[in-house]
N, C-alpha and C positions, 0 to 999 in steps of 0.2 A: 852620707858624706862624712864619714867620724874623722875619714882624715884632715879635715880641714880644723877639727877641734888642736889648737896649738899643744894644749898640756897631754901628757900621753896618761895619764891619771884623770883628766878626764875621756878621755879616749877609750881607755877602760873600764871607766864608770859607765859609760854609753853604751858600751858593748855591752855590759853586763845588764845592763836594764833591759837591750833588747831581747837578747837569750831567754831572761828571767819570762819577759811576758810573752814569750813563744814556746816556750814550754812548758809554763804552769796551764795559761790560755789558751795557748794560739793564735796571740795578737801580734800583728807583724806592725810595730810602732812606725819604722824608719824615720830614726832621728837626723836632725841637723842642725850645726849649732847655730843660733842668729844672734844677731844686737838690732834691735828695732831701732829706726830712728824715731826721736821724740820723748826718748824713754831717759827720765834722769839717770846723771851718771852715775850719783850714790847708790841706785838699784844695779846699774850695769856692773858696777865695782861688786858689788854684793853678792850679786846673782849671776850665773851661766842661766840663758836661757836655751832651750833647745825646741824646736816646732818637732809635731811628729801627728799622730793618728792613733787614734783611738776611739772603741766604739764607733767605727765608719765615719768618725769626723775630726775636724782640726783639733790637735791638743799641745799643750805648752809646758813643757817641762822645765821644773824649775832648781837649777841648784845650789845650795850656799857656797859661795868659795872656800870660805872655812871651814864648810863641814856640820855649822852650828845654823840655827834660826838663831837663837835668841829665847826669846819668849813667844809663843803663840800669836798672842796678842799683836806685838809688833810684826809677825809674818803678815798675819791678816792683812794691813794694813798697807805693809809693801804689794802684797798679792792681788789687792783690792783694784791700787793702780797699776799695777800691769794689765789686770784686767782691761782698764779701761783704755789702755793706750793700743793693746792688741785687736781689742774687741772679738775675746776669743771665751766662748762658752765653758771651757775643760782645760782647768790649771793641775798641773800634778806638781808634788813635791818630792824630789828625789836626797835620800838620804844613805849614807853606807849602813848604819842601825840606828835601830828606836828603842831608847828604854822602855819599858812599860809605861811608866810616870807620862813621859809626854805622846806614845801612841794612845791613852788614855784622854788626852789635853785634843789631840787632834781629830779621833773619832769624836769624841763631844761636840768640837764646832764643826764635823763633817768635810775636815781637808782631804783632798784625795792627795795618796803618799803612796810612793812606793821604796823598797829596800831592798836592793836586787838579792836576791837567792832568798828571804827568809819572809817581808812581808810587804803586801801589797792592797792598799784599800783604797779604792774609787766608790763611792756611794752612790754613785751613777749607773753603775751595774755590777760591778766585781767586788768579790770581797774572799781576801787572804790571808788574814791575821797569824799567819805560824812563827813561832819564834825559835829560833837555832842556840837550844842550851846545849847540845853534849857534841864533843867534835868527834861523836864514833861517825864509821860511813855509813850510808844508807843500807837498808838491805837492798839487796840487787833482784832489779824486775827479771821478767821474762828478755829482755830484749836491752841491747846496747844504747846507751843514749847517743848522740851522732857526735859529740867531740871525741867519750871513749872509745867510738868505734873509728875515729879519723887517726889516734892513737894505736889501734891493735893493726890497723890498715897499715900505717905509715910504716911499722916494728918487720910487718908480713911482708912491704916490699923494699926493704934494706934500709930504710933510714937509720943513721943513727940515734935512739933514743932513749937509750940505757944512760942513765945518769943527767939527763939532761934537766935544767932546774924548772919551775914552774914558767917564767920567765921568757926562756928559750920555747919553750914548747907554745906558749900561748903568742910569740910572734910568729915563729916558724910557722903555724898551721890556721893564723889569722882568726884568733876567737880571745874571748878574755881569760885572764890570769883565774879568775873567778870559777871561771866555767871550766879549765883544766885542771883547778884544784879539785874542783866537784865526780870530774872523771876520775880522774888517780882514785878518788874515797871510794867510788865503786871500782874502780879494776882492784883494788885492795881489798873490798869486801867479797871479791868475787873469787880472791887468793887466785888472780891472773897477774898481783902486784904484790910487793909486799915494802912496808913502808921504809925509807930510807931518808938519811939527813947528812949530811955531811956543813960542821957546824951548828948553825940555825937554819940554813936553806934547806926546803926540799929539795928532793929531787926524785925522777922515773925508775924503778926498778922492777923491769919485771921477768917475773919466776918461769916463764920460758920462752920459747922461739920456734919459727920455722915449722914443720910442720905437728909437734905438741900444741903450740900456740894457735895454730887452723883448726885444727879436731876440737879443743877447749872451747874455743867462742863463733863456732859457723853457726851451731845453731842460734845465737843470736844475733847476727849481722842481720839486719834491714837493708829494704832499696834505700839509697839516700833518693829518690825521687819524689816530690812531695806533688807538683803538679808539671804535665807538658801542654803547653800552648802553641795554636800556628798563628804566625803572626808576618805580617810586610815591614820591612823595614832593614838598612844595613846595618849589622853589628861586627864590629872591628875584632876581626880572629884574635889577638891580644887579648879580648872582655871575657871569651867565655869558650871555652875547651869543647872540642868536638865529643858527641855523644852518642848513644843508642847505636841506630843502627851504622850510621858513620863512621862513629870508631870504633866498631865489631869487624868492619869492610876493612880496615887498617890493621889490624891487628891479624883478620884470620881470610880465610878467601872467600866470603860472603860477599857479591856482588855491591858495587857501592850503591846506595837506595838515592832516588831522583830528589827526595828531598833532606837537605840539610841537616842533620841534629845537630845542637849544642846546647851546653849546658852552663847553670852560675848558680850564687846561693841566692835561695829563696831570701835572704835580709835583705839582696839589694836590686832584686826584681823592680820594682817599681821605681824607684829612681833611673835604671837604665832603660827602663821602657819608655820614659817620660823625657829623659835626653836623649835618647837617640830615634826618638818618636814613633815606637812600636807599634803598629794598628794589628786588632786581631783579621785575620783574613780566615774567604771562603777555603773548602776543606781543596776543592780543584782549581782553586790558584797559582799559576807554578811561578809565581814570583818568593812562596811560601817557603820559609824555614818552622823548624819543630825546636821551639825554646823550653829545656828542661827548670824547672828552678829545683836545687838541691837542700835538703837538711843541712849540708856543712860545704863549704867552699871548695869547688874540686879541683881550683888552680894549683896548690901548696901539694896534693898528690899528681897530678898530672907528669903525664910523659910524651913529653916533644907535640905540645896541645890540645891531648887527647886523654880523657879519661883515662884515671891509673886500670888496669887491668882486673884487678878486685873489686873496686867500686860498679866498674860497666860489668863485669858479671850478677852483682848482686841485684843492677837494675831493668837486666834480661834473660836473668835463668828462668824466671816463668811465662815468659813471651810464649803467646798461643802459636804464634806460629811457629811452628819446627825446625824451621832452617836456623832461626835466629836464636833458637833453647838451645840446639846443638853447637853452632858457633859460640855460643856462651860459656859449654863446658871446655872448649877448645881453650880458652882463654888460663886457664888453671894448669893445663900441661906443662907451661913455658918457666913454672917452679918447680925448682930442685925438689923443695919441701913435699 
């Protein structure tokens, strides 16, 4: 629920934490932000706190409004009672960076810290001490990470996105500032981008389009499909875009299939399954819908409900059955490119 976070900075910061530990990990936090009752207000003034999950149990994230602890010592101290009021096993501390000097001060007294995109140490069981000295871009994997590839998507079905600031792009497509800046440094080191500023802002520019820009990065576009579930329960057509084989039956004349697909992003699987009281169901249940959760949010590309037409190809071009491979490729006609 980040939107319920008032400040859009920390809203951001939230997002970026989760990102961070779902892609280094694969730990799907799902934060929310609380005020416990009972809890002095000098700490509440102090601290944001946020509940979430970690290591398959409750965790408490903690963060200075300023930006600053102070000194160690006195975190300790505030931490110790929070502890006690939450009665909660697994305190994290969330910071934008750590000097050496006091990630030094904090692995000594074994605080778990996280710093989204550069370092993250729980002594509980993770440990990621990398530090972000040079602002070159990454060198680029075999494959797209899913914000860069919601960006090459978006470019491939007409969005406007040439020139757009970091800003624009990271509300448009509902992910953090953080995490579009991290795609741009790979579309840039993949020379699918090339860097651009106008002033001090960034901004998106990239080196081509249409079908240059399909031939360049098909081989690395992924399914965004990370898992599909059958589950009982009503889910309001607004929450989550029609999918698989649902929206292959809409798009091309593959018979509509008896059960439901839809899809949403895997960050907020479990809060909607838990509000709208998701039960997993038998496979011959035909109360049964097929809920996708996605690598990146497929509302922001969706067309009139339904998966954008590139995405739902990339998550049944290899479908074993035939009908549904070939309706897949049917899907890629409908561009000029």
């Amino acid at each position: 629920m980040l939107d319920e976070f008032p400040d859009p900075q920390l809203r951001a910061l939230a997002s970026a934490t989760e990102t961070y530990a779902r892609e280094a990990f694969g730990a799907h936090l799902h934060l929310d932000p609380i005020k416990p009752l009972g809890l002095p207000h000098y700490l509440l003034d102090r601290y944001s706190l946020w509940k979430g999950e970690l290591l398959d149990g409750p965790a408490t994230f903690i963060l200075p409004q300023n930006g600053s602890i102070g000194s160690v010592d006195e975190y300790l101290k505030h931490r110790d009672q929070i502890w006690r009021r939450l009665d909660n096993s697994l305190l994290v501390l969330v910071l934008e960076g750590v000097p050496a000097t006091l990630r030094r001060r904090l692995v000594e007294k074994r605080v778990a810290f996280i710093s989204p995109g550069r370092q993250f140490y729980v002594p509980e069981a993770l440990l990621d001490l990398r530090e972000i000295y040079s602002s070159q871009p990454a060198a680029p994997s075999g494959q797209l990470s899913p914000t860069a590839q919601v960006i090459v998507l978006a470019a491939l079905l007409g969005h406007e996105v040439n020139d757009a600031n970091m800003t624009q792009l990271a509300d448009r497509y509902r992910v953090a500032i953080m995490s579009i800046s991290r795609a741009v440094d790979e579309l840039e080191a993949l020379k699918l981008a090339q860097p651009h500023h106008v002033g001090r802002q960034r901004r998106l520019r990239l080196r081509m389009n249409g079908a240059q820009l399909w031939r360049a990065i098909e081989d690395r576009l992924q399914s965004p499909v990370r898992k599909s579930r059958s589950v009982i329960g009503e889910l309001p057509d607004d929450l989550a875009v029609l999918a698989g084989e649902s929206a292959l039956a809409r798009y091309t004349m593959l018979a509509e299939p008896k059960i439901i697909c839809r899809a949403l992003p895997a960050s907020a699987w479990k809060r909607i399954a838990k509000d709208y009281r998701l039960e997993s169901s038998w496979d011959r249940d035909e109360r049964r819908q097929e809920v996708q959760t996605w690598a990146y949010d497929p509302q922001p590309l969706s067309e009139n409900g339904m998966a954008d037409r590139i995405s739902l190809y990339l998550s049944t071009r290899h479908d074993p059955d035939e009908r549904i491979a070939q309706a897949a490729e049917q899907l890629l006609e409908s561009f000029e490119w």
